[in-house]
TIBASE-629660 format. One record per residue (C-alpha): residue number from 1; x, y, z. Coordinates in steps of 0.2 Angstrom, whole numbers, plus 5000, padded with zeros to 4 digits. Each point is the difference from the previous one (the first is absolute). Example, Ala and Ser with C-alpha at 12.3 -4.5 7.8 and 13.67 -1.06 7.14 Angstrom:
% TIBASE-629660
+------+------+------+------+
: resi :    X :    Y :    Z :
+------+------+------+------+
:    1 : 5062 : 4978 : 5039 :
:    2 : 5006 : 5017 : 4997 :
+------+------+------+------+
//
This chain:
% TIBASE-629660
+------+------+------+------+
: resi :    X :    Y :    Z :
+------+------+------+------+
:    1 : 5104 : 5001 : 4611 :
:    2 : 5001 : 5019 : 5005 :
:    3 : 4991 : 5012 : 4987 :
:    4 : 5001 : 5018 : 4998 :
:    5 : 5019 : 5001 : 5006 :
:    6 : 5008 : 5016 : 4991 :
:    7 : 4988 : 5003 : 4986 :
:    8 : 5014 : 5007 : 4989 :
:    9 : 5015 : 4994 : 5007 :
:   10 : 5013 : 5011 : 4992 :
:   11 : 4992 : 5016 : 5004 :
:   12 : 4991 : 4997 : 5016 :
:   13 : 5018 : 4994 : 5007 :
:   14 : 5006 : 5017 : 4995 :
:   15 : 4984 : 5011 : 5008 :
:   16 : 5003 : 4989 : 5014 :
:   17 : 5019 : 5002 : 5001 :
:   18 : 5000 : 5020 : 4996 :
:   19 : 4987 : 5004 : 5014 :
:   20 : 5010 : 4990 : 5012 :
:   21 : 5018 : 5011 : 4995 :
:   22 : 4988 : 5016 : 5000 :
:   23 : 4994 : 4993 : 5019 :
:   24 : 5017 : 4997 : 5007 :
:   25 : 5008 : 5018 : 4990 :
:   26 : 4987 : 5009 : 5010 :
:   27 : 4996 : 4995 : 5017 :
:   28 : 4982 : 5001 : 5007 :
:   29 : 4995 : 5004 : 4984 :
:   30 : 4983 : 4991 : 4998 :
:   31 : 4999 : 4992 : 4984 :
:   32 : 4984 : 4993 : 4992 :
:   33 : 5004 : 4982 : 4998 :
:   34 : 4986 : 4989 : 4990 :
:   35 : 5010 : 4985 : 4990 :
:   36 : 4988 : 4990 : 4991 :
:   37 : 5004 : 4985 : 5008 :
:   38 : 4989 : 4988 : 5007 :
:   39 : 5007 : 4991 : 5015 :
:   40 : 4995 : 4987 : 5015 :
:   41 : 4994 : 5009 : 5018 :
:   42 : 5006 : 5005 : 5009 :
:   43 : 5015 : 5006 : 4989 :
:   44 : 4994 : 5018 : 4992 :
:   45 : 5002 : 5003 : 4982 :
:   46 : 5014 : 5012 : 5004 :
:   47 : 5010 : 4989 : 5009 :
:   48 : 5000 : 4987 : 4987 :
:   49 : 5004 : 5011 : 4984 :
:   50 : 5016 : 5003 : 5012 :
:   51 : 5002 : 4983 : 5005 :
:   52 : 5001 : 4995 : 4981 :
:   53 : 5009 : 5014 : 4993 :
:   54 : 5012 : 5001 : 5013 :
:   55 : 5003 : 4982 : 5004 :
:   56 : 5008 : 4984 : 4992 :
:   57 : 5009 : 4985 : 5005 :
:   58 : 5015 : 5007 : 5007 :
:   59 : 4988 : 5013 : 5012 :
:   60 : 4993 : 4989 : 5017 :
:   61 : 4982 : 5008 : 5006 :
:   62 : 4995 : 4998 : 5018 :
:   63 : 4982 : 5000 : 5004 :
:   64 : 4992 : 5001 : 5017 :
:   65 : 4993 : 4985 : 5005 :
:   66 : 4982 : 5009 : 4999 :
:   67 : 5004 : 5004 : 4980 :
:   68 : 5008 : 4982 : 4996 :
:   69 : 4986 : 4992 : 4997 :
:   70 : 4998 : 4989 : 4986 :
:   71 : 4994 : 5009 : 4986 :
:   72 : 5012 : 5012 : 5001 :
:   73 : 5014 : 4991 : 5003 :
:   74 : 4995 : 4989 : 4986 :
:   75 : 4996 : 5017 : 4989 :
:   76 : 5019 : 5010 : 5004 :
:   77 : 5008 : 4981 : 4995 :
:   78 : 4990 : 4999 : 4984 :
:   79 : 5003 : 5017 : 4995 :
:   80 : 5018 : 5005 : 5006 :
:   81 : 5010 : 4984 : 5002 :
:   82 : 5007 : 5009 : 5018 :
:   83 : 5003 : 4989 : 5016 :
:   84 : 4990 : 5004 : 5014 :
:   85 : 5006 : 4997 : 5017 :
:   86 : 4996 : 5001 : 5017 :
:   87 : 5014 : 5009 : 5006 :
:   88 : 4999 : 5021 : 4999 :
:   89 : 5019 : 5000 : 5002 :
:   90 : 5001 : 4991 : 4982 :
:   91 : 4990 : 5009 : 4991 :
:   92 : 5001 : 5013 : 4987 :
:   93 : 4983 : 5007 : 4999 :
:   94 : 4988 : 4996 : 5014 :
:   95 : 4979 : 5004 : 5000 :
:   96 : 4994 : 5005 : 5015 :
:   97 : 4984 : 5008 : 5006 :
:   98 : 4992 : 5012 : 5013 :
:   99 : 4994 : 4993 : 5014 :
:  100 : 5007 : 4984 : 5000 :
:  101 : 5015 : 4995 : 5011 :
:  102 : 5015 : 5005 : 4987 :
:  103 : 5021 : 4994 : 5004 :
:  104 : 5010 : 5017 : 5006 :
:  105 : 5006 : 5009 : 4987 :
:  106 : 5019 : 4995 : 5006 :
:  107 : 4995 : 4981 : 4996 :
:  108 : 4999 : 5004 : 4981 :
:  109 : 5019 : 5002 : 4990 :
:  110 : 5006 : 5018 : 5003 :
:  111 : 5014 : 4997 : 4988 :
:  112 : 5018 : 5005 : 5004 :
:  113 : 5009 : 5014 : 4997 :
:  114 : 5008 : 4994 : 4986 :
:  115 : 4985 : 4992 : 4992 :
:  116 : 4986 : 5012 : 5007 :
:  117 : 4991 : 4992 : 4984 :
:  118 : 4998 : 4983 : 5009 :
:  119 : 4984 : 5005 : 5014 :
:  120 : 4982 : 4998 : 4997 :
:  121 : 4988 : 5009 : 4995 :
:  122 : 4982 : 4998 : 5011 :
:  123 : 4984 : 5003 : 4991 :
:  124 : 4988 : 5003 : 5012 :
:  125 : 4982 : 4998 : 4996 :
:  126 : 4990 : 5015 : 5009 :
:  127 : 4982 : 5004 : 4999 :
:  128 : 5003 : 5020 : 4994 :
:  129 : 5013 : 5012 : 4998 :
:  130 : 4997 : 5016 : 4999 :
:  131 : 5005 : 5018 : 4999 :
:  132 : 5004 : 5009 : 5019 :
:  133 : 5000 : 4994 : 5015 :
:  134 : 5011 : 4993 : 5013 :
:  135 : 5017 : 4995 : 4991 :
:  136 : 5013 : 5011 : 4993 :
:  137 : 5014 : 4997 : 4990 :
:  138 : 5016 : 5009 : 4993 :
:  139 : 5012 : 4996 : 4990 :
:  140 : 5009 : 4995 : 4982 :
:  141 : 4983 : 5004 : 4987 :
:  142 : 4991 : 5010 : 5014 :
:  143 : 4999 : 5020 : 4998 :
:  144 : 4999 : 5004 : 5017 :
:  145 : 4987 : 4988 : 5009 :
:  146 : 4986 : 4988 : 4998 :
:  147 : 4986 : 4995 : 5011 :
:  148 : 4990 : 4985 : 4994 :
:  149 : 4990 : 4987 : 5010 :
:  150 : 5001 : 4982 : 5000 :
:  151 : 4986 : 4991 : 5006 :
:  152 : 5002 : 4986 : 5011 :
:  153 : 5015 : 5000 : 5005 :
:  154 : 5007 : 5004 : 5016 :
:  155 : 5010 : 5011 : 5013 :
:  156 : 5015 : 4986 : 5000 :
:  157 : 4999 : 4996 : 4984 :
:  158 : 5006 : 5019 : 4998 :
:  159 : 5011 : 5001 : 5013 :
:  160 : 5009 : 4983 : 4991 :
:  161 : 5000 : 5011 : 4985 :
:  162 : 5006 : 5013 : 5005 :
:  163 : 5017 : 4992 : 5005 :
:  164 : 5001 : 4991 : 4983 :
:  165 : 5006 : 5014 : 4994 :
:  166 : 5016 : 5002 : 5014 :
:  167 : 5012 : 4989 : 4990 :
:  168 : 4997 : 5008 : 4983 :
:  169 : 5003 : 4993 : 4986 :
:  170 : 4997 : 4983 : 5009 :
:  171 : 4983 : 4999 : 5005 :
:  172 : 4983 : 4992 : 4992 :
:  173 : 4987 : 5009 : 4988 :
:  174 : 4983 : 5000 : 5002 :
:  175 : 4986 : 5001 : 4988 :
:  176 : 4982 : 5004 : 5008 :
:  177 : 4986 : 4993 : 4987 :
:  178 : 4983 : 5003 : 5002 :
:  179 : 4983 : 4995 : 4985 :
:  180 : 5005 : 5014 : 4991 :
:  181 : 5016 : 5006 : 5004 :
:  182 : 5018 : 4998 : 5007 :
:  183 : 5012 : 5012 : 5008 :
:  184 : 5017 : 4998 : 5003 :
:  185 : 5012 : 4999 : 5015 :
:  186 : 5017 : 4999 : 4995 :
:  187 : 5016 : 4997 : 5012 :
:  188 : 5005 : 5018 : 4997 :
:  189 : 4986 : 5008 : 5005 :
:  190 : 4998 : 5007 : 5020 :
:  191 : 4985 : 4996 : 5007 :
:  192 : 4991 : 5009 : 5015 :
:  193 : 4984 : 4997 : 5009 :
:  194 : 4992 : 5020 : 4998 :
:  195 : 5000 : 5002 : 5018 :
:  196 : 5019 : 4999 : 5001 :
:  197 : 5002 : 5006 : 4981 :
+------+------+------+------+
//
């Protein structure tokens, strides 16, 4: 039905797995990101070796509406066995895209302070990140600070970002994945647009 999935299952899941911990220990780090996994447009390679490492039965995925289609819908239930809903306050993981109309960032589980573990993590499917630019962060697994630019996303995007990181250790992760690469977002982290950083 679907060919080409994770070649090697065993040790693609760990490659994949191991540069998703390495994204999250350091954020803004960019991380080159190339799973060999062949998926349905327009879900990118990346975002599916996540999708099926990360997910099972017991992990709900929302999709916006432009990303639900049919093949990939029929793709994550084939190969994950997760629920998808319609409902971005349900969900576990959510994949969202730049330039597309997206929920706020408060719709998603923030988890509570007793089970911070319980919010969602957003992977957000960007044309490019790259090194420099207009967003800085500090934080846990930062040495001072990093700038990095993320393409397509904007001014309130960041300013929602921003505040994520107010009610620390409740609060949503982000994961920004691009062709080639990922970079991480963690609720730790502090971010700052570079005019204000």
């Amino acid at each position: 039905m679907f060919d080409h999935v994770l070649s090697t299952t065993a040790v693609d899941s760990s490659y994949v797995f191991r540069t998703i911990m390495t994204a999250m220990s350091r954020p803004g780090r960019i991380l080159a990101f190339l799973p060999p996994v062949m998926a349905p447009a327009p879900l990118l390679p990346g975002t599916a070796a996540m999708l099926l490492t990360l997910c099972d039965f017991q992990t709900p995925i929302h999709l916006i509406p432009e990303l639900a289609d049919s093949a990939v819908t029929k793709y994550l239930r084939f190969h994950t066995g997760a629920p998808l809903t319609p409902d971005a306050a349900d969900s576990s993981f959510a994949v969202l895209a730049a330039g597309l109309d997206m929920p706020r960032l408060a719709d998603f589980p923030q988890g509570t302070h007793e089970y911070p573990d319980r919010s969602a993590t957003l992977l957000i499917q960007v044309p490019q990140v790259s090194e420099g630019g207009h967003v800085a962060l500090r934080g846990p697994g930062i040495e001072s600070t990093i700038e990095v630019t993320v393409a397509g996303m904007d001014a309130g995007f960041w300013h929602e970002l921003m505040r994520n990181r107010d009610g620390f250790p409740i609060g949503v992760d982000v994961v920004f994945i691009s062709p080639d690469a990922i970079c991480a977002f963690p609720r730790s982290t502090t971010v700052s647009l570079r005019e204000t950083a």
